[in-house]
C-alpha positions in Angstrom: 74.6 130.3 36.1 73.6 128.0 33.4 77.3 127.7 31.7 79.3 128.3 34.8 77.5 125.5 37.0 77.2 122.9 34.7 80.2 123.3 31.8 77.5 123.4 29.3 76.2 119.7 30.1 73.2 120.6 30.4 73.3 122.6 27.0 74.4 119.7 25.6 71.3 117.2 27.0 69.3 119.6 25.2 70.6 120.1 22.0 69.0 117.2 20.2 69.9 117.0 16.5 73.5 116.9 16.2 73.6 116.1 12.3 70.8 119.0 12.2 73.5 120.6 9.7 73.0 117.9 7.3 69.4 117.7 7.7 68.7 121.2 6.9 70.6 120.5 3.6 68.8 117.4 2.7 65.9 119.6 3.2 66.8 122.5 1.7 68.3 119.8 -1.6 64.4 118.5 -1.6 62.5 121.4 -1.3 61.2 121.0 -4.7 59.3 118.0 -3.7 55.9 118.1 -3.7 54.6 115.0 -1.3 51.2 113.4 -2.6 49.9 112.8 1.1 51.1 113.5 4.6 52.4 110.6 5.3 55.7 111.6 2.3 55.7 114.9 4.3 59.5 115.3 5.7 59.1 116.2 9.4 60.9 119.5 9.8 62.4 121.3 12.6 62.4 124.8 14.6 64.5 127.0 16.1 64.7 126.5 19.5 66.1 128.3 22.6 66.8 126.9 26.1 67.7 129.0 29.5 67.8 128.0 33.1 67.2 130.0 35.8 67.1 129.2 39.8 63.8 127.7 39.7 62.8 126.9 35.8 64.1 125.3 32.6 62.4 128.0 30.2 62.3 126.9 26.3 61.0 129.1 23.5 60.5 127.4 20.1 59.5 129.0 16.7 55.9 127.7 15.6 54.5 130.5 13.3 51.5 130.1 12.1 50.5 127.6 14.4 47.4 127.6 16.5 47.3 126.0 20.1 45.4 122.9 18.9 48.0 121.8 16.5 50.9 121.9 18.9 51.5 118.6 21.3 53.9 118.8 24.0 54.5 115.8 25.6 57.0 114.1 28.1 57.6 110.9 28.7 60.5 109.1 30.0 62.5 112.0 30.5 62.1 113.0 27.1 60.3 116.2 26.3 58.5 116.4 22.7 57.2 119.0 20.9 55.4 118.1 17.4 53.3 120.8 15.0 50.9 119.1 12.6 48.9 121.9 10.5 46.5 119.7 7.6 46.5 121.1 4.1 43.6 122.7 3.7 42.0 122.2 0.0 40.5 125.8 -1.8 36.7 126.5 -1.1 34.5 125.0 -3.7 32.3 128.2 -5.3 29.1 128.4 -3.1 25.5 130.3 -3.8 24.1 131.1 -6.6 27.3 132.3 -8.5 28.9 129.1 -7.8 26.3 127.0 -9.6 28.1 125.6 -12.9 31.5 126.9 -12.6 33.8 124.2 -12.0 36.1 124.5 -9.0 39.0 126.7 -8.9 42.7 125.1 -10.1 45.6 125.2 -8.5 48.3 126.4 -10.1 51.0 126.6 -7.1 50.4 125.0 -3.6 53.2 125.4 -0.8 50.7 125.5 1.8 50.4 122.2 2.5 50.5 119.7 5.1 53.3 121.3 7.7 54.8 118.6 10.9 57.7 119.4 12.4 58.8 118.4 15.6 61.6 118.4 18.3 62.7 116.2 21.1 64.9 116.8 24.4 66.3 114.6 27.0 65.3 116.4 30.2 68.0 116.4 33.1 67.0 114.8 36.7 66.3 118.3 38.1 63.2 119.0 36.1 59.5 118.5 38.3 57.5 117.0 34.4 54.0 117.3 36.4 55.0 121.0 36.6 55.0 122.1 33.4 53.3 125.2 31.7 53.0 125.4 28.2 51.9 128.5 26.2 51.9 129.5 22.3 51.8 133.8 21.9 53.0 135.4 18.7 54.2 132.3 17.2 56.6 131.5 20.0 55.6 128.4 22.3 57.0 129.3 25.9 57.8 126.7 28.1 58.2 126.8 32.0 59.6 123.6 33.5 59.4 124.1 37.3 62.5 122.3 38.9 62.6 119.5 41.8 62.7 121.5 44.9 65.3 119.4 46.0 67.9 120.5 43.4 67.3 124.3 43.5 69.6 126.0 45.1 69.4 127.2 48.9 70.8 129.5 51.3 72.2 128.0 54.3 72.6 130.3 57.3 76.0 130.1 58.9 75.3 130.7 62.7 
């Protein structure tokens, strides 16, 4: 239904990075890059998948290790957004009584630092945005975007 009714336009409003190609190898060319602070952090992005059914617009996206609080969905404008921000979280100082005069641990390698990526989506007409449920399982974010009533299909009796 999704294909066949629409020729893949509405595949196409939702497919959001077309140079996601080159980005991915920018990314890929700078991974050696430490940043200093968030804010030199290059935003990066998820796999995503989109399906449509009679009555919902259902989109899974990739967030592993992510915990609920750290994931924002948001639309506005017709524009659905989806941004994870984990915070780099520095090594535990030593604590108690073995602690006392050691010096704190050093790093020797850090790739757990501060993580954002994000997506965006233009949203077609048919979607109801104060009908919207959003929930994160397994590392998967599931969304369910209920559609207008008045765009889902209906059986008409023929008397």
């Amino acid at each position: 239904m999704f294909a066949n009714q629409t020729n893949g336009r509405l595949a196409r409003q939702f497919y959001s990075a077309p140079l996601s190609a080159i980005a991915d190898d920018i990314n890929r060319a700078l991974s050696d890059w430490t940043p200093e602070t968030p804010e030199q952090t290059l935003t990066g992005v998820y796999p995503v998948d989109v399906r449509e059914d009679a009555n919902h617009i259902l989109v899974d996206a990739e967030l592993p290790g992510f915990k609920p609080a750290e994931v924002q969905v948001t639309i506005e404008d017709g524009v659905l957004s989806i941004v994870a921000e984990r915070k780099s979280q520095e090594p535990a100082a030593p604590t108690g009584p073995e602690g006392q005069g050691r010096p704190a641990p050093v790093s020797h390698l850090r790739e757990r630092r501060f993580t954002r990526v994000a997506r965006t989506f233009k949203l077609p007409n048919l979607v109801d945005d104060s009908k919207v449920e959003a929930k994160l399982e397994d590392g998967v974010l599931r969304l369910k975007l209920q559609k207008r009533e008045e765009v889902k299909p209906r059986r008409i009796e023929v008397k």
